[in-house]
N, CA and C atoms as a LAMMPS dump frame, in Angstrom:
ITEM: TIMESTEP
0
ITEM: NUMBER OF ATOMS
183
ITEM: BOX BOUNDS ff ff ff
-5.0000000000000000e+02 5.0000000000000000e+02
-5.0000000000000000e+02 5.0000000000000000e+02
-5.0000000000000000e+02 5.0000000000000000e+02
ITEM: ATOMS id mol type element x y z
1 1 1 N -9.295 4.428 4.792
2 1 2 C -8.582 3.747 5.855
3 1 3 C -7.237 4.419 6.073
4 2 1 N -5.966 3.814 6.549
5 2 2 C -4.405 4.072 5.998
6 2 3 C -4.15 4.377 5.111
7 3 1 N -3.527 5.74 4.969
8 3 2 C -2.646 5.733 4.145
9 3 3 C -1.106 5.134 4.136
10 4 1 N -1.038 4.677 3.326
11 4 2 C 0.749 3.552 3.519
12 4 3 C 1.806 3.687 2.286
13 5 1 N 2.865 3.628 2.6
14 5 2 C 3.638 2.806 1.354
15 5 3 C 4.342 2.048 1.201
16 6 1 N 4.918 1.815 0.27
17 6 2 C 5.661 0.404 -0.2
18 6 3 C 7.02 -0.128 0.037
19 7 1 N 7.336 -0.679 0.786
20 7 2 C 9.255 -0.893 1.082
21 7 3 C 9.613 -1.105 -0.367
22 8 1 N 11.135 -0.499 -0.645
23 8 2 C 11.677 -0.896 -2.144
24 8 3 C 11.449 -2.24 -2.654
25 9 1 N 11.367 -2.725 -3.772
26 9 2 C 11.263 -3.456 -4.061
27 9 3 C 9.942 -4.527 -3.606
28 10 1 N 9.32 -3.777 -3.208
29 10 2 C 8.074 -4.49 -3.289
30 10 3 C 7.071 -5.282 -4.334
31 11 1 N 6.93 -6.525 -4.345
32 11 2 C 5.865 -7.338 -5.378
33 11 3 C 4.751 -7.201 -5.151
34 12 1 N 3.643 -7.565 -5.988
35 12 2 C 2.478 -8.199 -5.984
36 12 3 C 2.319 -9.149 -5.572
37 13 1 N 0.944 -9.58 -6.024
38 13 2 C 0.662 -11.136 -5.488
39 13 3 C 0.679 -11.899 -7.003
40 14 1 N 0.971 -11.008 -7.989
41 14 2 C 1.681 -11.475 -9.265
42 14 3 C 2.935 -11.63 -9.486
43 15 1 N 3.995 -10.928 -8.565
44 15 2 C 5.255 -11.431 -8.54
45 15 3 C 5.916 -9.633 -9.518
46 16 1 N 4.333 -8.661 -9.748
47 16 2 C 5.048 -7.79 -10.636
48 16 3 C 5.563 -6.915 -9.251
49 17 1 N 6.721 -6.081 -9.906
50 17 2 C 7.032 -4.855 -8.888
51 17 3 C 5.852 -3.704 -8.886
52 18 1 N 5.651 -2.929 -7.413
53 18 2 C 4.665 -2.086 -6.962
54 18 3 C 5.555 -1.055 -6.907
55 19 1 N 4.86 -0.173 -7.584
56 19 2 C 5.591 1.705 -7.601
57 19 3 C 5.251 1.721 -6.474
58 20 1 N 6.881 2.673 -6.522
59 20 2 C 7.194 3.363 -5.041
60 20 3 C 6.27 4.852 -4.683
61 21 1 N 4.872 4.779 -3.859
62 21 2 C 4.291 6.076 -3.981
63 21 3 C 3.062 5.771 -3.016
64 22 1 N 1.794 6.778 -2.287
65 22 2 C 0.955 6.702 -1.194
66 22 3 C -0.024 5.883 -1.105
67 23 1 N -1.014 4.854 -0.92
68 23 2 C -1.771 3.981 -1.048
69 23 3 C -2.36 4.356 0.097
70 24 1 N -4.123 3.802 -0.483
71 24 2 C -4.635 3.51 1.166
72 24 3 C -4.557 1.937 1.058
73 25 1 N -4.522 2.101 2.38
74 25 2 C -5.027 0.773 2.54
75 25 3 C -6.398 0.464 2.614
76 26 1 N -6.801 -0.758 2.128
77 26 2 C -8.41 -0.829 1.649
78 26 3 C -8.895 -2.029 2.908
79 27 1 N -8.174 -2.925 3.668
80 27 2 C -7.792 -4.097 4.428
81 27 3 C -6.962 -5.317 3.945
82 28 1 N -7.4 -6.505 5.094
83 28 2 C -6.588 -7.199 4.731
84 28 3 C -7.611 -8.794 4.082
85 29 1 N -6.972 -9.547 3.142
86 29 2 C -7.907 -10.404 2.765
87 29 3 C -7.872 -11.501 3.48
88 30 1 N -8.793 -12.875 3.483
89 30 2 C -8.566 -13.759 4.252
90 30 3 C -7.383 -14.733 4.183
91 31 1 N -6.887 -14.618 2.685
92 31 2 C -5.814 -15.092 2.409
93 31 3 C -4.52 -14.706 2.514
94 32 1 N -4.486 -13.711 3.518
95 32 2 C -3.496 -12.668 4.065
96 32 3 C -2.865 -11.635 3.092
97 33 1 N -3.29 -11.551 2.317
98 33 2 C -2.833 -10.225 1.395
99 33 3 C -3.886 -8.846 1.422
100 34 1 N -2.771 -8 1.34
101 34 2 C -3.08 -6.442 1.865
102 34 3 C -3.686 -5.787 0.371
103 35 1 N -4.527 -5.406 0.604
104 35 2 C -5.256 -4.475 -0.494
105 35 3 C -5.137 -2.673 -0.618
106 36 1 N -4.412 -2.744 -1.106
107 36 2 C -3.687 -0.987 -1.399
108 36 3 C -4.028 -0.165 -2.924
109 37 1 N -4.821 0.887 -2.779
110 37 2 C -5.211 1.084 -3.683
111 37 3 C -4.747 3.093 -4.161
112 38 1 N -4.605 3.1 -5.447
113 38 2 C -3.859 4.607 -5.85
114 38 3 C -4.967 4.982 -6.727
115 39 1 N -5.723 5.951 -6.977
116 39 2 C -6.529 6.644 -7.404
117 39 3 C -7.37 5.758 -8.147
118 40 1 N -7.732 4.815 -9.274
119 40 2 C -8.576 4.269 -9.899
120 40 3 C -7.306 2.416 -9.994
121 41 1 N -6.73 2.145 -9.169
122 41 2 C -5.935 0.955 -9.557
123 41 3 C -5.38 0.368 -8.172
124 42 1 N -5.728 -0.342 -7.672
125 42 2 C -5.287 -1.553 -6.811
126 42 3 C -4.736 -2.526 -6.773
127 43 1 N -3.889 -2.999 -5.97
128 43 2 C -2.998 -4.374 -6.152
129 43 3 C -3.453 -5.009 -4.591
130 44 1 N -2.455 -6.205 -4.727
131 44 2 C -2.453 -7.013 -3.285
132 44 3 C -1.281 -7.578 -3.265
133 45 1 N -0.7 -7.053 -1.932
134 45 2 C 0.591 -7.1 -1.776
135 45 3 C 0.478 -8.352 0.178
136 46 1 N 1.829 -8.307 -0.175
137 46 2 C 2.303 -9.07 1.187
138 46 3 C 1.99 -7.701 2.403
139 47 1 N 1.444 -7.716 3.765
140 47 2 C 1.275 -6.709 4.431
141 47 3 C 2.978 -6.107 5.273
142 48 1 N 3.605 -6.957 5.414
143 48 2 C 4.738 -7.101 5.909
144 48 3 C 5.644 -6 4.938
145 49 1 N 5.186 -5.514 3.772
146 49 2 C 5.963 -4.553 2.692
147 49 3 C 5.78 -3.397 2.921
148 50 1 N 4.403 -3.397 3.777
149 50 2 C 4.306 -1.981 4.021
150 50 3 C 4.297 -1.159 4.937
151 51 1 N 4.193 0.345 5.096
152 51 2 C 4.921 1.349 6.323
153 51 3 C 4.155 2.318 6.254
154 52 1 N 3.726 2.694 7.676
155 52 2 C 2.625 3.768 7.656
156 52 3 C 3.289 5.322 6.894
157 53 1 N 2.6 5.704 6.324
158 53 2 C 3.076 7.311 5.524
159 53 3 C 2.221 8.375 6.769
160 54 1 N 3.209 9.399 6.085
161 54 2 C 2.656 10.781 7.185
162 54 3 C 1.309 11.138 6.418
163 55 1 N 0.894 11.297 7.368
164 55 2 C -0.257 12.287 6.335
165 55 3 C -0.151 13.298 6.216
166 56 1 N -1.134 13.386 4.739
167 56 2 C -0.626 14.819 4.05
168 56 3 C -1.531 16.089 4.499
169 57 1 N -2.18 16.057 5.272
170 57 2 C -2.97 16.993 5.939
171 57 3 C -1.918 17.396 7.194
172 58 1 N -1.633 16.712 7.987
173 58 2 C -1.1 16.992 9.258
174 58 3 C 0.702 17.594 8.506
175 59 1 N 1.032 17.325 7.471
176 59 2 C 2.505 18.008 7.134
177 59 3 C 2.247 19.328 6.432
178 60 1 N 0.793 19.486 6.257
179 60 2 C 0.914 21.149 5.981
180 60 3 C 0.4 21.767 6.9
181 61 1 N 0.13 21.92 8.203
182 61 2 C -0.611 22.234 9.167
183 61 3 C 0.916 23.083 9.767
């Protein structure tokens, strides 16, 4: 899907802080939390935290 990332200080839906770094986005759940996932590990965050990233194909072109 998106690739995205995280405004500073961004939580979970555990209340833990989310490293600052590229996620896709996986969608959104019915319970309104965003599913963002980094190589083998996923969280669910508020969607409102996050910001489309450049992609990394089109910045080496």
């Amino acid at each position: 899907m998106d690739n995205v990332t995280v405004k500073p200080e961004t939580r979970n839906h555990k209340g833990f802080f989310v490293q600052e770094a590229s996620y896709k986005l996986m969608g959104i759940d019915r319970s309104g939390w965003a599913l963002i996932c980094v190589e083998n590990s996923c969280q669910y965050v508020d969607p409102d935290n996050l910001e489309s990233a450049p992609d990394v194909e089109d910045a080496l072109d």
